[in-house]
C-alpha positions as CSV (number, residue, x, y, z in Angstrom):
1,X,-6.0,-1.1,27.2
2,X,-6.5,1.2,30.4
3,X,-3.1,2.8,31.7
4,X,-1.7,1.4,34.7
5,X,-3.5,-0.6,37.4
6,X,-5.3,-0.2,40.3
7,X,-3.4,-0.1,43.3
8,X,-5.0,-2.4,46.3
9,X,-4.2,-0.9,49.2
10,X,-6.1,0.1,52.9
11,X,-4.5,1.6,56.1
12,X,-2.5,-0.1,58.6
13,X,-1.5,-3.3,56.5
14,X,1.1,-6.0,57.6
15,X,2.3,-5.9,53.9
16,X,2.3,-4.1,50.6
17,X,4.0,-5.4,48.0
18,X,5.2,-3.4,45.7
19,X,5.9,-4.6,42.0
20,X,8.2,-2.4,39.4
21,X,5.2,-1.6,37.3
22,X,2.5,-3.7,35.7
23,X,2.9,-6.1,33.1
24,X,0.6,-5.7,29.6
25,X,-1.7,-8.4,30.7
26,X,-2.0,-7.3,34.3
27,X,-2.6,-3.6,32.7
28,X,-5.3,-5.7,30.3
29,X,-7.0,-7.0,32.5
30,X,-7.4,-5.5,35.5
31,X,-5.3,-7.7,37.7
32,X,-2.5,-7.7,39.4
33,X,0.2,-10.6,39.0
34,X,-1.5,-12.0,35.3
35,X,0.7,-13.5,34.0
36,X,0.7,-17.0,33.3
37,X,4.2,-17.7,34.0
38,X,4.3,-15.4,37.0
39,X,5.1,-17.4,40.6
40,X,3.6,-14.2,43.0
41,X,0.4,-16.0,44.1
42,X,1.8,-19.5,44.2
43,X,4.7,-18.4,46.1
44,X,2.4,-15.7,48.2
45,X,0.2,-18.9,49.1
46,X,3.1,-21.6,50.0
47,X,5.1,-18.6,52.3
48,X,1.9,-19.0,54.5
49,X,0.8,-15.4,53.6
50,X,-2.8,-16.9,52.3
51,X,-4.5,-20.2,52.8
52,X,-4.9,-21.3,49.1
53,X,-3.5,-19.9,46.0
54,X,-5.8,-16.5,45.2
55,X,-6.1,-16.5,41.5
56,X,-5.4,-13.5,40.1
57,X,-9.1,-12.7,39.2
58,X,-9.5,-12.3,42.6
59,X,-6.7,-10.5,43.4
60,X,-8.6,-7.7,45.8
61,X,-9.0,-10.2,48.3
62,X,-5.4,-9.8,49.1
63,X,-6.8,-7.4,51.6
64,X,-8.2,-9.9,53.7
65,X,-5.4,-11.0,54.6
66,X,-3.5,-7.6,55.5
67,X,-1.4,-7.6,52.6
68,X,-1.8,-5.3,49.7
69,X,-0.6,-4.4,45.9
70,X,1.2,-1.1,44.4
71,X,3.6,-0.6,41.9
72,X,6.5,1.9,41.6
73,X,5.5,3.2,38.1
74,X,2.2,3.2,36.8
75,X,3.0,2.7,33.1
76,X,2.5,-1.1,31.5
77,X,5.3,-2.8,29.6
78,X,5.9,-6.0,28.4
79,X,9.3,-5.8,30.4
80,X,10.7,-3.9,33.2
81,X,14.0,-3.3,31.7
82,X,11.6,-0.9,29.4
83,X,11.1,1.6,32.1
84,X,13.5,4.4,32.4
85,X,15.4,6.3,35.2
86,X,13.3,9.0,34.4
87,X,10.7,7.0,35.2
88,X,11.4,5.9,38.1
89,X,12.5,9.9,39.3
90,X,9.3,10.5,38.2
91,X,7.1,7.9,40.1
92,X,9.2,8.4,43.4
93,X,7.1,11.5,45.3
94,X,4.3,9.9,44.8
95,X,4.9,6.3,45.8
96,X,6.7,7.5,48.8
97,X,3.4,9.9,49.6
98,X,1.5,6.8,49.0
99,X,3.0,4.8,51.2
100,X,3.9,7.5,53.9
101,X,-0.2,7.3,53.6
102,X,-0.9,3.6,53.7
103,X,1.4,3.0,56.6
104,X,1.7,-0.4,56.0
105,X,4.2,-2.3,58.6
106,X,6.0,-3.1,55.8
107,X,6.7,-2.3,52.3
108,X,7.9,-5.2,50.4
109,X,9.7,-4.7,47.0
110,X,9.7,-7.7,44.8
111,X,12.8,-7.1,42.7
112,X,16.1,-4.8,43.5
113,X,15.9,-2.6,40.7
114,X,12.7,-0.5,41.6
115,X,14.5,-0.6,45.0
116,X,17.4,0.9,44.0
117,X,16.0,3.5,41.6
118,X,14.1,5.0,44.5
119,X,17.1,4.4,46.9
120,X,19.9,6.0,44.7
121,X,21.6,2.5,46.2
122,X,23.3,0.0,44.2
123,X,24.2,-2.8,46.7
124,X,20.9,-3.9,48.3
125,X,21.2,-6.9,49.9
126,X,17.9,-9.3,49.9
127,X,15.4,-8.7,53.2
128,X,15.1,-6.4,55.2
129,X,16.7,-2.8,54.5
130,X,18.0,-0.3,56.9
131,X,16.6,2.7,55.4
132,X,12.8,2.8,56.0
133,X,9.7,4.9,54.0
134,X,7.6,7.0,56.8
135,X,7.0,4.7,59.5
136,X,7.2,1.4,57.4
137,X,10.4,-0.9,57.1
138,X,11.5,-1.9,54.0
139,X,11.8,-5.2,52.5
140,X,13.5,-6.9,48.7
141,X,12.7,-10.0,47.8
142,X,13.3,-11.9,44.7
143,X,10.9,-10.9,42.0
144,X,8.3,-14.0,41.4
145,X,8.4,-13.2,37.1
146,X,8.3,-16.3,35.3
147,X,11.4,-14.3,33.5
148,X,13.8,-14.2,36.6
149,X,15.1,-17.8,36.5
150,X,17.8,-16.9,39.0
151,X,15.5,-18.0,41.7
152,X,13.5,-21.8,42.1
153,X,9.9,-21.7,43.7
154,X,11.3,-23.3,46.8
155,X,14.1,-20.5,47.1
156,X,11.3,-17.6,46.5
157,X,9.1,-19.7,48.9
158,X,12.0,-19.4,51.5
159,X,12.6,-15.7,50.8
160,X,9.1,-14.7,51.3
161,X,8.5,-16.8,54.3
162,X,11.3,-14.9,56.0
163,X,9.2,-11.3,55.3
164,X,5.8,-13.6,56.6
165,X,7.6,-14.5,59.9
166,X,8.7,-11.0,60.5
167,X,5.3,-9.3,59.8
168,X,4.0,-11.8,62.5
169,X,6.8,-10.7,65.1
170,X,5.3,-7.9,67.8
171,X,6.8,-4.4,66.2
């Protein structure tokens, strides 16, 4: 298995969205949001942010429709709760850099713990953040896992349709 996984990124996006780090089978195989149980494209596809579910073999055609993929740390686990705060220390220079460079409009994190290890903050509210990275504003949303059950598909569906109405807005 190759480390990591390749960021999909370009300049100028409306939206990258930012996962805590890959998963084993995304790291596997090349492709971002694997996972069988995993809700990101179905829930990507019913906020309005693509007109059919991508599959995630096709996952670089995220791009055409100015949204793009990252992760905060590069290293694969089976888990998230695997990573340390180390890790995260680690990965934050360069993510930042990365999307100081990208300069997407915004910067979505899909889960509050990557979030907050970058932030030093401990109460992050859902949406849209005040603190922002470069010149792009920051947004958490519930993480799509098929492991978070604290969220329905209709209620990540809602969440993520918020972030698509505001990356519509005029900035």
């Amino acid at each position: 298995m190759k480390e990591g996984l390749e960021d999909i990124l370009a300049e100028h996006l409306a939206v990258i969205f930012c996962g805590i780090n890959p998963g084993l089978k995304a790291a596997a195989t090349g492709h971002h949001f694997m996972g069988r149980s995993n809700r990101f494209w179905r829930t990507l596809h019913l906020a309005g942010f693509t007109p059919h579910e991508v599959p995630p073999e096709n996952d670089r055609t995220i791009l055409e429709y100015q949204c793009g993929l990252t992760t905060v740390v590069e290293r694969p686990t089976a888990r998230a709760d695997q990573l340390s705060a180390d890790e995260f220390k680690a990965a934050a220079a360069r993510f930042e850099s990365k999307i100081t460079r990208y300069a997407p409009r915004f910067v979505a994190f899909l889960g509050k713990a990557a979030y907050s290890a970058l932030s030093g903050q401990r109460d992050i509210a859902w949406g849209l953040q005040p603190r922002r990275l470069g010149t792009s504003a920051v947004w958490v949303l519930p993480n799509p896992s098929g492991r978070n059950l604290g969220f329905t598909q209709a209620q990540l569906v809602e969440a993520y349709g918020q972030l698509k109405l505001a990356s519509r807005a005029p900035a």
